[in-house]
N, C-alpha and C positions, 0 to 999 in steps of 0.2 A: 504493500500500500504506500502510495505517496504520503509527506509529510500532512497536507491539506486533507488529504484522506481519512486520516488517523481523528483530526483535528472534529470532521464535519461527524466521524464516529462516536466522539466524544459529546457532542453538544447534543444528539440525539438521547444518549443513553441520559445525560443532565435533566434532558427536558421529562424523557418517561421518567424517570428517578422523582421527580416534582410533580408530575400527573398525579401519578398513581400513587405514591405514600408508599411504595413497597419497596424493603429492603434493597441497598446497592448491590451485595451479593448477589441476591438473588435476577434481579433486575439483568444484569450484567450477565450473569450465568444463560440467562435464555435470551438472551440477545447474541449471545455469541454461538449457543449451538445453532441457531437459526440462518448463521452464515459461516457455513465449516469452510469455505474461500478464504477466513481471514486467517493467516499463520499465527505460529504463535511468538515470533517478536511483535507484530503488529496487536496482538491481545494484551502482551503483557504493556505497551505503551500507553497503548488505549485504556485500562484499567486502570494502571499508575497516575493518569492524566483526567480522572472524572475523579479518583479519593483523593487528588491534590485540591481539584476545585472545592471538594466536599468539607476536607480540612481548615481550608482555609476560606470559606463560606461565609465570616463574620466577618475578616477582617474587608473581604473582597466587595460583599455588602454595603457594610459604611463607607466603603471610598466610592464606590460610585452613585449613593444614594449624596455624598458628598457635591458628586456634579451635577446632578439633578436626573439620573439616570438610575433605572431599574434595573436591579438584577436579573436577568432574561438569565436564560443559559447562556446564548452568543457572547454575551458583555462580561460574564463571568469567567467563561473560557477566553475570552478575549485580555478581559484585565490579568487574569492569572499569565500568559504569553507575554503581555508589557512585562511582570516583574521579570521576568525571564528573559527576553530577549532588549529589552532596555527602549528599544525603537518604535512608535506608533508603524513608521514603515513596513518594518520588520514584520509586525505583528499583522499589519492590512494584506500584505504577499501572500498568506495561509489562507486568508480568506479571497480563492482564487475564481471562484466559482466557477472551475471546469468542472466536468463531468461525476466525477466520484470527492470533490470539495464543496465546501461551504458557500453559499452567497458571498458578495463580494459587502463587506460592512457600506451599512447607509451612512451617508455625512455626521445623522446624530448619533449615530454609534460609533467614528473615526474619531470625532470631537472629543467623546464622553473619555475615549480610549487616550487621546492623547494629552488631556489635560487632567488625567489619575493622578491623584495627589499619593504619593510614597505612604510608606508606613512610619510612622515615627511614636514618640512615646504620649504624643497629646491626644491619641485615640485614645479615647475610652476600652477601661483594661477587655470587657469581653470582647469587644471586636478584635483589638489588640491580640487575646489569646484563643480567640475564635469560641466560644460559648455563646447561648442564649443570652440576651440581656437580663429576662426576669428571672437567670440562674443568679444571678452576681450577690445577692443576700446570702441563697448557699454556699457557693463555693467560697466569699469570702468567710463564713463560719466554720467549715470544715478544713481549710489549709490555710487560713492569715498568713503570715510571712510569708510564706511556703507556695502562697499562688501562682505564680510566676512560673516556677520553676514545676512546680506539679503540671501545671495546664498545658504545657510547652511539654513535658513528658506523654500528655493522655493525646496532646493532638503529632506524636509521632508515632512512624510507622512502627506494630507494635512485633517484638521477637516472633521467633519459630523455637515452640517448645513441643517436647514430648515426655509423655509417660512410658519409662518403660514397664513393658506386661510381666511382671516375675511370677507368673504359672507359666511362662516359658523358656523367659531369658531374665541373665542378669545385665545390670545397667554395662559393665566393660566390655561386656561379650558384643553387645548390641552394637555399642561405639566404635567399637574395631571394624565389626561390618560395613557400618556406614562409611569408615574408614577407607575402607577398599573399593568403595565406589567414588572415592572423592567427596564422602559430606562431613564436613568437620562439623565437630561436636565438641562441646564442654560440658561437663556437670553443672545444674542449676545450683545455684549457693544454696539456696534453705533444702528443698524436697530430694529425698534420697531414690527416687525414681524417676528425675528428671533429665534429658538430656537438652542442651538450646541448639541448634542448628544455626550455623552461616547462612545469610543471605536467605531466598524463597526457593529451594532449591522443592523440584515437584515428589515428594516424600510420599506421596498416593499412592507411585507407578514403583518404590523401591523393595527389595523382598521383606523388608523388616517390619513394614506393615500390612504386606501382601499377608504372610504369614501369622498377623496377628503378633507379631513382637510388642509393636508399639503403638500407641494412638496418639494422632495430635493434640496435646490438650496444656494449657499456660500451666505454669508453676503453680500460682495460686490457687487454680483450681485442685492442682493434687494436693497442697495442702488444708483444705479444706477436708476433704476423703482423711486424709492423716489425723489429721486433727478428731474427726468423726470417733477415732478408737474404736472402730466395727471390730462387735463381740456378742455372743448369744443370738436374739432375733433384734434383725436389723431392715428396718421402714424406710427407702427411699420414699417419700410421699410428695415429692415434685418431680419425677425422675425424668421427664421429656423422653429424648432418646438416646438417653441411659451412657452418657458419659461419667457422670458420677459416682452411676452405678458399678461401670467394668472397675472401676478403681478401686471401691468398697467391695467386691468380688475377690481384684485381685489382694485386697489387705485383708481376706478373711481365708484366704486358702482353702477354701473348699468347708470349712470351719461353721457350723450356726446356721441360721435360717437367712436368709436376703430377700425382701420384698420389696419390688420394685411397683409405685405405683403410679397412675396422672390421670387425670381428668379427662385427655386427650386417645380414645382408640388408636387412632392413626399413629400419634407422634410415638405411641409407645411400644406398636407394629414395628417400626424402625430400627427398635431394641435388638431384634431377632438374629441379623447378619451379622451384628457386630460383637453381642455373644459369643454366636458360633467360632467369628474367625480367632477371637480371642482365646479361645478354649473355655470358657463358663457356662457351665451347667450348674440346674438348679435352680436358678432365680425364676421366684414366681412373680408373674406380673397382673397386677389387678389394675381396674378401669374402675374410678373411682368416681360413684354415685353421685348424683346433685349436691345431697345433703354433706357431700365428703366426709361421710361416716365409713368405719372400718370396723364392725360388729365383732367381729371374729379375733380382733387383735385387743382388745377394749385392755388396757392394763398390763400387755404381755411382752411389750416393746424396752429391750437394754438400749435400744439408739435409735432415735427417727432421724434424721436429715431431711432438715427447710432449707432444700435451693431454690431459693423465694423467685418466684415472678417480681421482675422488679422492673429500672426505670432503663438499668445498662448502661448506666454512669461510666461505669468502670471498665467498659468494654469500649470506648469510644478510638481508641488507637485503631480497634478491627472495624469497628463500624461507625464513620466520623457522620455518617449521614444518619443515626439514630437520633443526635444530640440537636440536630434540626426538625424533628420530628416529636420532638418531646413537650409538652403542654401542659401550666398546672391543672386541667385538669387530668390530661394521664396520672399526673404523676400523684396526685390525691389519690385516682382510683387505684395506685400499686401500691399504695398505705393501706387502704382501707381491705384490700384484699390479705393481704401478708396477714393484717391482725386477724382476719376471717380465718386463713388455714394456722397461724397458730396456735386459736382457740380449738379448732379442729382436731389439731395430732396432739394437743396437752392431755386429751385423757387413754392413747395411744400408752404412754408409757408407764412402765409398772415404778413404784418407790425407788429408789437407787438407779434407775434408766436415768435418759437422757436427754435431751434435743440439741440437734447443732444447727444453728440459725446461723445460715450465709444468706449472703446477696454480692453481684457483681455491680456494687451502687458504693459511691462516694458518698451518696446523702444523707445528713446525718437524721432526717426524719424517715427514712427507709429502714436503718438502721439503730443506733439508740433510741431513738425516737419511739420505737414497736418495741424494742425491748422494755425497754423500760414503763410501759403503758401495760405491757403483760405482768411483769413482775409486779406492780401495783398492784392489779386486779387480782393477784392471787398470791396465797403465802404456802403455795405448797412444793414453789420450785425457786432456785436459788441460782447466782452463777457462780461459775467456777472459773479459777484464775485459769486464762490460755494458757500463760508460762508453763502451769504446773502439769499442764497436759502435753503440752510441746516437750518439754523436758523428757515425757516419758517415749512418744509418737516418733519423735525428728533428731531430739537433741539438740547441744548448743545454745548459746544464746535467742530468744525468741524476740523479736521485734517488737511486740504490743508492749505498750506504755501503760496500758490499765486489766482489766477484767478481760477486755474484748480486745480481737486484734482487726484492726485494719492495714491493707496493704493498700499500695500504690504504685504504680512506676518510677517516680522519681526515686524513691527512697527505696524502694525493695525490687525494681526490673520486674516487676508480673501486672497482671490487669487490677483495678482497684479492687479489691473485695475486701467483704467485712465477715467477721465470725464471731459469734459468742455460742460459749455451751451452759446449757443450763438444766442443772439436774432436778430431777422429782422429789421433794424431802419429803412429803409427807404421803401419807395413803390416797 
């Protein structure tokens, strides 16, 4: 594909990505099987080139709302090309309108392009750091000093992690392999199942996950699963398509009971292949009723895990176009639900059991916020320090500063997530 080619590829998938509200991945993903003509340096540009606009979506926003110009997709892709190629010229040449390029920019869109005012520090910090505006209350409460530096970590591009599967391999074994293919690896600092990979290199197509060695999954989410201490009968009761679950699997060795469950038939259909190639058997999977009652387990549960539906704060490195999609009122109705399934799996667990309440959310009313709203309304669960559980799980040093641990990118290299465990004291 010609440069303008790439370009005119780019502004269409911008423009469906804003029709329709439907995830960039996905969006992108059937927009390219749709045209198997297009190779795959011309894919990997064209994708690099709509999550750049995406990324950078606040700052690109304000400066042309600056000139009195709307952010179209044209002017977004177009302002994104000024920071890049420096020249209104430059940038008017891509927009060639031959055959397989773009329209050729109209006057008020050469103007808007060539009088972009730079980025400098008198933006206003979310355009500056590329967030919602009506986010700027929260994220200045949850990182103060720290914003800068955190928001500039969630809006880049985010690692290649993996878990390795040990019902098959162990973590050196795996890495050697990779090894011999050319994928360098290091061990992720906290998770003793982790390996990070160089670069995007395509890990789908390599034997190590052909075989069910490894799955792709961030740091923080393994420890999460770690942090879980799956033992006895163990309640995935958000499990989607059971990423969580292969890990709580692979930390019970074949060990206890696994119940994987979701709201969702479909999503939890999906479960099935990935099972298999992993080697896990056993997990029962249940399709959880309206009332998200679980009759059968009432009191019986040593560990539930809440991998909350939440807002995906903390996943904004992978999906920078979620954080433009996000609404107070979504994000009320990801509150009000969390407190709905927490009330839900608190009488899941027996006395001495568990719950491990994650979210892939920076917010601290996703977060503290629900917890602490729960432990209010009842005196018969208590939390327990992360440390003391890390210490037993992981080892070493454990990052949380309190009760609860939150991660981040800047400070810990994984997606934001939050964790607290909190146990059943009474009957």
């Amino acid at each position: 594909m010609t440069p303008a080619a790439r370009i005119k590829a780019a502004i269409e998938l911008l423009a469906e990505i804003a029709a329709t509200g439907r995830p960039a991945d996905r969006t992108i993903g059937q927009y390219l099987r749709t045209r198997r003509f297009i190779g795959g340096g011309d894919r990997r540009a064209i994708t690099e080139r709509v999550y750049d606009v995406l990324r950078r979506r606040g700052s690109l926003s304000w400066r042309l709302d600056a000139v009195g110009a709307d952010d179209t997709p044209v002017l977004l892709l177009a302002a994104a090309l000024k920071d890049e190629l420096g020249e209104t010229e430059a940038v008017a040449a891509l927009f060639d309108g031959s055959r397989y390029g773009p329209p050729p920019l109209t006057a008020e869109e050469a103007r808007a392009i060539a009088s972009l005012p730079a980025e400098d520090a008198a933006m206003p910090a979310w355009a500056r750091l590329n967030y919602p505006e009506w986010l700027e209350p929260a994220v200045e409460a949850r990182f103060g000093v720290d914003r800068e530096s955190e928001m500039a970590a969630l809006n880049a591009p985010a690692t290649l992690d993996l878990r390795v599967n040990l019902l098959k391999a162990d973590r050196e074994t795996v890495r050697a392999m990779l090894a011999e293919d050319g994928y360098e690896s290091t061990p992720t600092p906290f998770s003793p199942w982790g390996l990070r990979i160089a670069g995007r290199p395509p890990v789908a197509s390599h034997k190590t996950y052909r075989e069910g060695l490894v799955e792709v999954q961030d740091e923080g989410a393994q420890l999460v699963a770690l942090l879980a201490e799956p033992d006895g009968v163990v309640v995935d009761y958000c499990a989607g398509a059971g990423g969580k679950t292969l890990a709580l699997a692979a930390a019970m060795g074949g060990r206890g009971r696994l119940v994987a469950c979701d709201s969702d038939a479909e999503r939890l259909a999906r479960m099935a292949p990935r099972l298999s190639r992993s080697g896990v058997a056993g997990v029962e999977t249940v399709v959880l009723r309206a009332d998200g009652a679980l009759p059968d387990l009432q009191g019986q549960a040593d560990r539930v895990l809440l991998d909350m539906p939440c807002s995906g704060t903390g996943t904004w490195r992978r999906n920078p176009d979620a954080k433009w999609r996000l609404t107070p009122e979504k994000l009320a109705g990801y509150v009000a639900e969390q407190r709905r399934i927490l009330d839900r799996a608190a009488p899941l667990v027996k006395p001495g059991g568990r719950i491990v309440y994650a979210t892939c959310s920076f917010l601290l009313a996703e977060n503290d916020g629900v917890v602490a709203e729960f432990l209010q309304s009842r005196d018969d669960f208590a939390p327990l320090r992360v440390a003391d559980v890390w210490a037993r799980t992981i080892g070493g040093e454990c990052p949380a500063e309190g009760d609860f641990l939150s991660l981040s990118p800047y400070r810990h290299g994984t997606d934001a997530f939050f964790v607290a465990i909190l146990e059943r004291t009474g009957p």
